[in-house]
C-alpha positions as CSV (number, residue, x, y, z in Angstrom):
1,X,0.0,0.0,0.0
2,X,1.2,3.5,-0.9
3,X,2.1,5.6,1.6
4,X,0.7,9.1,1.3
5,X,1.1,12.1,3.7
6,X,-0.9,15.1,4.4
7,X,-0.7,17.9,1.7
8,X,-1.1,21.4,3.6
9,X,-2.3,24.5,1.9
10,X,-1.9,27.5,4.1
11,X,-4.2,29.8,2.2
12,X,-4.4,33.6,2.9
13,X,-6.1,35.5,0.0
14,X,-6.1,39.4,-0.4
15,X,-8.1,41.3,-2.3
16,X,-7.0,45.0,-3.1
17,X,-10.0,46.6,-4.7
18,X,-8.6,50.2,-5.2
19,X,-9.0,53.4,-7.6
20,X,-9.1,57.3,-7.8
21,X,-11.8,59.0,-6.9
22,X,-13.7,61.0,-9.3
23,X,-14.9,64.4,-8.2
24,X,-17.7,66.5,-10.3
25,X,-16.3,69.1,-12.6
26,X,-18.2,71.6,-15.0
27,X,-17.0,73.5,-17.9
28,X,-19.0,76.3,-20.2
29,X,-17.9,77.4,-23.1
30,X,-18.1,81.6,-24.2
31,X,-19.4,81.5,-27.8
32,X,-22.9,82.6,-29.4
33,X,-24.0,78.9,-29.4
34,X,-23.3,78.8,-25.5
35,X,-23.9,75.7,-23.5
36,X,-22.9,73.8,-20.3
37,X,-21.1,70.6,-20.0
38,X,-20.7,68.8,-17.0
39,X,-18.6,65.8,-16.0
40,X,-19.3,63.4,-12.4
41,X,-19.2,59.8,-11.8
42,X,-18.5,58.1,-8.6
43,X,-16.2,55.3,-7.4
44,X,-17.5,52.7,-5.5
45,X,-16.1,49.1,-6.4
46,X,-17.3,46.7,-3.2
47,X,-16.0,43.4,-1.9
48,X,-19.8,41.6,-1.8
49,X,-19.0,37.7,-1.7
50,X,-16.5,34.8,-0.8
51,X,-17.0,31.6,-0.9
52,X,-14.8,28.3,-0.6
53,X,-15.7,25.2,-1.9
54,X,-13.5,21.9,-1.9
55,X,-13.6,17.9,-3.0
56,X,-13.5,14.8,-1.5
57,X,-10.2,14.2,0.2
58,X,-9.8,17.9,1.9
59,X,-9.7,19.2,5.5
60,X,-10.6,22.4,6.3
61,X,-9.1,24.0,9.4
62,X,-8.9,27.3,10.9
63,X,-6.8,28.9,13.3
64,X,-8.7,30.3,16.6
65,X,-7.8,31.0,20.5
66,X,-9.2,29.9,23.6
67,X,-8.7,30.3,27.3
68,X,-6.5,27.9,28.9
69,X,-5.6,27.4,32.4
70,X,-2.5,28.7,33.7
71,X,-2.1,26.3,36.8
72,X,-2.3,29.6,39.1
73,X,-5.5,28.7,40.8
74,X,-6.7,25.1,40.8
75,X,-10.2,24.8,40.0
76,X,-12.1,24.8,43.1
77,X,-10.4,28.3,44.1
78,X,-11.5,29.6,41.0
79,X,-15.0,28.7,41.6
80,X,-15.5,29.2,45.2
81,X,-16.8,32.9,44.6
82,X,-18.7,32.2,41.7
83,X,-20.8,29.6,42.3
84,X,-24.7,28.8,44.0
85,X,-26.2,26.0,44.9
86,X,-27.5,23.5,42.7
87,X,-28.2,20.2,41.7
88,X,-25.8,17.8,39.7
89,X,-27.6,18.1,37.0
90,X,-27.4,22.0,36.6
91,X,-23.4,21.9,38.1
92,X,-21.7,24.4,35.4
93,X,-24.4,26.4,33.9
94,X,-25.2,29.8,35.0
95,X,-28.4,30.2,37.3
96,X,-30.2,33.7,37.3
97,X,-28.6,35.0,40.2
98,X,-25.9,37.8,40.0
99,X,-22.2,36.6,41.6
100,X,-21.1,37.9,44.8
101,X,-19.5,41.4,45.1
102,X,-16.6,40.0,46.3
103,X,-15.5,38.4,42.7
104,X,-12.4,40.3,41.6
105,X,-12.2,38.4,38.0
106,X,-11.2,40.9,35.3
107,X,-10.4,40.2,31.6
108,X,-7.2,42.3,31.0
109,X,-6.2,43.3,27.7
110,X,-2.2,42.5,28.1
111,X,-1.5,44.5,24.5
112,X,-2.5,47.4,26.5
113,X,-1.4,46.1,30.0
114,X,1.6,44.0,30.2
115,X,2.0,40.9,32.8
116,X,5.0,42.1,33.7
117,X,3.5,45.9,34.3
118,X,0.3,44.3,36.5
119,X,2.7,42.6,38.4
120,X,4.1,45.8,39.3
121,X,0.3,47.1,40.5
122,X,0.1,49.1,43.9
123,X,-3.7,49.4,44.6
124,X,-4.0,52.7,43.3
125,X,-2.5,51.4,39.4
126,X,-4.9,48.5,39.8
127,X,-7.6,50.4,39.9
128,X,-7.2,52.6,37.0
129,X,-6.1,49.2,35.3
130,X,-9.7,47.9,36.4
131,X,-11.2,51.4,34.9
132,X,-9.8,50.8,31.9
133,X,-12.1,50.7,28.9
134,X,-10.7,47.6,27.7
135,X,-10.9,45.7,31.1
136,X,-13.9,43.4,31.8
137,X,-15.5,43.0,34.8
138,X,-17.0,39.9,34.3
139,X,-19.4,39.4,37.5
140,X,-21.1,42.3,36.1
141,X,-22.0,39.6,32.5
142,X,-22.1,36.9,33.6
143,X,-24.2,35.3,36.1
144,X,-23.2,32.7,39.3
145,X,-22.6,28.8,38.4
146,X,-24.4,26.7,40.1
147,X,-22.6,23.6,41.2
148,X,-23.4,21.1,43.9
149,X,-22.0,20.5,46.8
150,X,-21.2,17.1,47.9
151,X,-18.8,16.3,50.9
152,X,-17.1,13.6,48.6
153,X,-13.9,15.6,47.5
154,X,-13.4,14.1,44.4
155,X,-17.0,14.6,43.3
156,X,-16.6,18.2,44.6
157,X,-13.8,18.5,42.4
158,X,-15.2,17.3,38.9
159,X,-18.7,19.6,40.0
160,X,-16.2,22.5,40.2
161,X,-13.9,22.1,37.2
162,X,-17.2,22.2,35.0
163,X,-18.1,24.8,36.4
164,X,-14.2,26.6,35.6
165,X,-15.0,25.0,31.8
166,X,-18.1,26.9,31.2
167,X,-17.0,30.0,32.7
168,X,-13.9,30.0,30.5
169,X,-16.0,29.4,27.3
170,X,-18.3,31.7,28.5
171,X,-15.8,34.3,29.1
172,X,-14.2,33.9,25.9
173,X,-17.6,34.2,24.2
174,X,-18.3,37.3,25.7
175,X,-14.6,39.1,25.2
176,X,-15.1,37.6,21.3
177,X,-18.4,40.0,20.6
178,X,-17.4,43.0,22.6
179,X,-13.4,43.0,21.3
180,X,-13.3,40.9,17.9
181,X,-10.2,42.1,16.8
182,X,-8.5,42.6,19.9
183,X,-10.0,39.3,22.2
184,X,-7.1,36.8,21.6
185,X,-4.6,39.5,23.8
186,X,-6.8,38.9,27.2
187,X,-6.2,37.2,30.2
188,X,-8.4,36.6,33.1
189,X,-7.1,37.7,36.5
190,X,-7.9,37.4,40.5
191,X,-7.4,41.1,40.9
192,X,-7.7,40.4,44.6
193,X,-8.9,42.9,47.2
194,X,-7.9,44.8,50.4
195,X,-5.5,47.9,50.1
196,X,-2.4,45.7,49.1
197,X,-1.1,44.7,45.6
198,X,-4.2,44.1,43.8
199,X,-2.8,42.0,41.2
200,X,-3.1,38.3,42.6
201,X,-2.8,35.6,39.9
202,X,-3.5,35.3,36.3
203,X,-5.9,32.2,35.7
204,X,-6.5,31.5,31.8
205,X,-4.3,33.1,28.9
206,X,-5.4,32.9,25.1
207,X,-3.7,29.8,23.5
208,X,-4.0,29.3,19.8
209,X,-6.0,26.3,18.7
210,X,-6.8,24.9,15.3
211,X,-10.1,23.9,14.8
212,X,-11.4,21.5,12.3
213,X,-14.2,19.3,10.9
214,X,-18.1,20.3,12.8
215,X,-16.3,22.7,14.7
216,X,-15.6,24.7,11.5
217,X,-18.8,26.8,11.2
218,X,-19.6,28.2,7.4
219,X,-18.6,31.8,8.5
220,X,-15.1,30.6,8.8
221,X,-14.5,29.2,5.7
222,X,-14.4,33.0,4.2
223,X,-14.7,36.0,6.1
224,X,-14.4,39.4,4.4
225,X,-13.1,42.4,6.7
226,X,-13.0,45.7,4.6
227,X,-11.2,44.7,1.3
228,X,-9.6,41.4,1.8
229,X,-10.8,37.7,2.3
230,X,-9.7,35.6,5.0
231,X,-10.0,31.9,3.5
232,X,-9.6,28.9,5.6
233,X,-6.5,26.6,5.1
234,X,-6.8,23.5,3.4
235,X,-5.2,20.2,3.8
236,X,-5.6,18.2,0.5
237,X,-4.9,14.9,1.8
238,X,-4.8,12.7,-1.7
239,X,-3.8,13.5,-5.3
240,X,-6.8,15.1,-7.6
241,X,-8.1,16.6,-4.6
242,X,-9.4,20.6,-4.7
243,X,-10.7,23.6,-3.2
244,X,-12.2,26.2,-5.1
245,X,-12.0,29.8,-3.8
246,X,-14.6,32.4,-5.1
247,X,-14.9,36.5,-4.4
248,X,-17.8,38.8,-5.9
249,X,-17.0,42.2,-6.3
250,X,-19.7,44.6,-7.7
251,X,-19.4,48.3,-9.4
252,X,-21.3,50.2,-7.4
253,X,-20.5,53.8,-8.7
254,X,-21.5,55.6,-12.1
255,X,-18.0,54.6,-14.1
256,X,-17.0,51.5,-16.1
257,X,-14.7,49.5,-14.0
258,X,-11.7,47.1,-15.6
259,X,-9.9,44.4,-14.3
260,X,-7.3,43.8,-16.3
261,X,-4.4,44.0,-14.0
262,X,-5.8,41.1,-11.5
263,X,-3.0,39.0,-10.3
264,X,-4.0,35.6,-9.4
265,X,-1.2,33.0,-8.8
266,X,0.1,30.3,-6.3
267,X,3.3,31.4,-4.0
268,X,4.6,28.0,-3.9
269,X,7.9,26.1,-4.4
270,X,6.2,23.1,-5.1
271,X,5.0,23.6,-8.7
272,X,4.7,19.6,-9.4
273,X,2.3,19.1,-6.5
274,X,0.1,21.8,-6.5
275,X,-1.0,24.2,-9.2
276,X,-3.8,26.6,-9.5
277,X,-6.7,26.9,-12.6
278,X,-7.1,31.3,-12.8
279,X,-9.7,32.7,-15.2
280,X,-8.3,35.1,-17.9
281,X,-9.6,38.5,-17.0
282,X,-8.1,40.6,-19.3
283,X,-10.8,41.7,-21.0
284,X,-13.5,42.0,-18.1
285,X,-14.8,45.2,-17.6
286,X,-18.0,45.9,-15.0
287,X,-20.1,48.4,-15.5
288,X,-22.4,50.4,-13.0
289,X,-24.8,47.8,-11.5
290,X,-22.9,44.7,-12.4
291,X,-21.0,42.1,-10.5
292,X,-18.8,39.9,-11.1
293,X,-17.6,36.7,-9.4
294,X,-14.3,35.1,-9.8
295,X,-13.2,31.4,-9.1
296,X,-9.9,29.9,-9.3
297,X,-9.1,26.1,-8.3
298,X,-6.0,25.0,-6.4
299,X,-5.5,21.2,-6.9
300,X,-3.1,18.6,-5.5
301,X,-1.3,17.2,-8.3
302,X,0.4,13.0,-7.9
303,X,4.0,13.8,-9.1
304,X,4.7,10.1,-9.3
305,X,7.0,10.7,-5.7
306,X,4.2,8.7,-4.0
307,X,4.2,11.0,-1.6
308,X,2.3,14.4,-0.7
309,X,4.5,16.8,0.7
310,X,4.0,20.6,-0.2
311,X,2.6,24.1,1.0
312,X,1.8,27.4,-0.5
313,X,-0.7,30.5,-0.7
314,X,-3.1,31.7,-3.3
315,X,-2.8,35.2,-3.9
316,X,-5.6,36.8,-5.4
317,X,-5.5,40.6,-6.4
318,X,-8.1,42.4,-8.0
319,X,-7.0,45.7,-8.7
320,X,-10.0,47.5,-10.1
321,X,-9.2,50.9,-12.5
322,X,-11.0,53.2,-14.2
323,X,-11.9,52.1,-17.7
324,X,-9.1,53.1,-20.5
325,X,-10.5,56.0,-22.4
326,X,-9.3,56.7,-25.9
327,X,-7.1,59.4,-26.4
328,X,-8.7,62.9,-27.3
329,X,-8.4,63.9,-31.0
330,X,-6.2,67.0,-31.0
331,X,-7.7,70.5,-31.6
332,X,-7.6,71.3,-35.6
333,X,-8.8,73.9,-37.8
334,X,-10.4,73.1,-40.8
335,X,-11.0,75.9,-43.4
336,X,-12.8,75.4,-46.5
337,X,-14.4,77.0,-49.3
């Protein structure tokens, strides 16, 4: 039997969608057959669709980050303060009751506030540190566990490390729709109380984690922020296997919009293993109204090596420009009899 390895295609495609603006201008001409003549159009060429499709024989992954614990706290000091009464049943879901005022867990932004700087925390730096605007408070989201109590320790144990799990997840949920681009910097911390150092003992840092199979959602596989798409990466795992990648971009504006500088290529060393299929585009030209959706298809290619071993990026560029205009007859003079 053949041996074959895992191809991986680390895939990051860009779309630049760019050109000048076009302001309105007016002219008028002096002479006894007078007239106006006016000139506008606008610019507006959107990013309006991605979509990733691939074969039989793929993986999709994407990269994403989720709390971890640091070993600072075992679980059941974690969840002493956070927790109500409940049956075994309900142990690690959050009841309707608000926590105690005595919970000092704050998500803490370290791009802003550095371990090393919290560390350093009298009470009164704390405090603005817990003031910040990117600092999280998170007794005042998030609701007490409930957990039961049982005065079998290891029992008592596995009722409070689900309720540390959910409060993690739930945590990183919450820091994930009020900071999207920023929620992979946080950590949670015991900011302690009292009028010593506030800064106790960091909990649960971001760790990078690569998710794959059900736990990719369809959102993942292409994600457009502003002007570029964010693909996910493939792993084609047998020869003849594919993944087609697809962006829309429509013409908005009032002016004819050409594409015939798009780049699309593969950045890869590996030319006898993978190669991509990229529509001629030379000629395409939207005009106001109209859209246009491009596809190109990376494949894995069997070399004869009996073995898949290769890596690259599609790059996809799609440098929208005005529409060439022919050049303006010169001015002449004409007389005749």
């Amino acid at each position: 039997m053949k041996k074959k390895t895992v191809l991986a295609l680390g895939l990051t495609a860009a779309v630049a969608v760019s050109g000048m603006s076009l302001g309105f201008a007016s002219w008028k001409t002096d002479v006894s057959a007078s007239g106006d003549v006016t000139a506008s159009g606008k610019w507006d060429i959107a990013l309006t669709g991605a979509a990733l499709e691939t074969s039989t024989g793929t993986e999709i992954s994407v990269k994403d980050y989720a709390f971890a614990r640091t070993g600072e706290m075992n679980d059941a000091l974690i969840a002493a303060t956070i927790c109500t009464s409940g049956n075994a049943s309900q142990s690690g879901t959050q009841s309707d009751e608000a926590m105690s005022d005595y919970v000092n867990y704050y998500a803490i932004d370290t791009s802003k506030f550095s371990v090393d700087y919290l560390k350093t925390c009298d009470k009164e730096m704390m405090d603005a540190v817990r003031a910040d605007a990117t600092s999280v408070d998170l007794d005042r989201y998030l609701n007490a566990y409930y957990r039961h109590y049982t005065a079998e320790p290891e029992y008592s144990n596995e009722q409070a490390t689900k309720v540390v799990n959910n409060f993690l997840t739930d945590s990183e949920a919450l820091l994930k729709e009020m900071f999207p681009d920023t929620y992979q910097n946080y950590i949670l911390v015991d900011a302690g109380t009292g009028a010593w150092n506030q800064f106790r003992h960091i909990f649960a840092d971001m760790d990078e984690i690569t998710l794959t199979g059900d736990a990719v959602s369809e959102d993942d596989l292409a994600s457009i922020d502003g002007e570029t798409v964010d693909f996910a990466d493939v792993n084609f795992q047998i020869p003849d296997s594919w993944a087609a990648y697809s962006i829309t971009v429509t013409n908005n504006g009032t002016v004819n919009a050409s594409l015939a500088d798009a780049e699309i290529y593969l950045d890869t060393e590996d030319g006898d293993q993978l190669t991509v299929d990229a529509p001629d585009l030379s000629n395409e030209v939207l005009e106001p109204g109209e859209s246009c959706t491009v596809k190109a298809v990376v494949k894995a290619l069997d070399n004869g090596s009996d073995e898949l071993d290769a890596s690259g990026s599609l790059v996809m560029r799609l440098p929208y420009a005005q529409e060439t205009i022919e050049s303006a007859p010169s001015a002449s003079h004409i007389h005749t009899k």
